[in-house]
N, C-alpha and C positions, 0 to 999 in steps of 0.2 A: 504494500500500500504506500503509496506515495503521501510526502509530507504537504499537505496543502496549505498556504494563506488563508486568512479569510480577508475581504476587504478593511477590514478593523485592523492588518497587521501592516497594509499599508505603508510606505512613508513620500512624506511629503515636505515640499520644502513651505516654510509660511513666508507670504508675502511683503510681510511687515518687518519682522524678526532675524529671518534667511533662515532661522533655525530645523533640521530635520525634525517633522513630525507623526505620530502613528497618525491617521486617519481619526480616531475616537480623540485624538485629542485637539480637533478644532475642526472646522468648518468649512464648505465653501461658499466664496460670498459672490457679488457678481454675475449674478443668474448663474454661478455653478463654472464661472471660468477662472476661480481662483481661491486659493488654499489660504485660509489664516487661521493661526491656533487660537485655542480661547484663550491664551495668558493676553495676548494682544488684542483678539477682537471680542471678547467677552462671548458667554454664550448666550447662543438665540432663543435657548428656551426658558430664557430667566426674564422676569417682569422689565427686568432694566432697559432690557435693550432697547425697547418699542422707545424712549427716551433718551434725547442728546447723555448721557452720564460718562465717568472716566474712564469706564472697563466697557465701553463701547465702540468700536471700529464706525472710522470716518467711511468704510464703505457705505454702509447702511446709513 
């Protein structure tokens, strides 16, 4: 049996940061053409985001 990925193992580079990241630890923003982690673009599923705040990416 072959060792597979799951997309969650991922890695990407964040936009903001340059940092390599797994896929689960951040986002794409952009309609989906670009990678940012949550330490930089906060996450989307948090109340915050929908508001200008500091842990909020100037994408959005």
């Amino acid at each position: 049996m072959e060792n597979q990925k799951t997309t969650a193992d991922e890695i990407f580079t964040c936009a903001k940061c340059g940092k390599e990241k797994k896929r689960s630890e951040g986002n794409f923003v952009l309609e989906g053409s670009t990678f940012c982690c949550k330490q930089c673009c906060g996450d989307p599923s948090d109340s915050k985001h929908k508001e200008k705040a500091s842990a909020v990416c100037e994408f959005c």
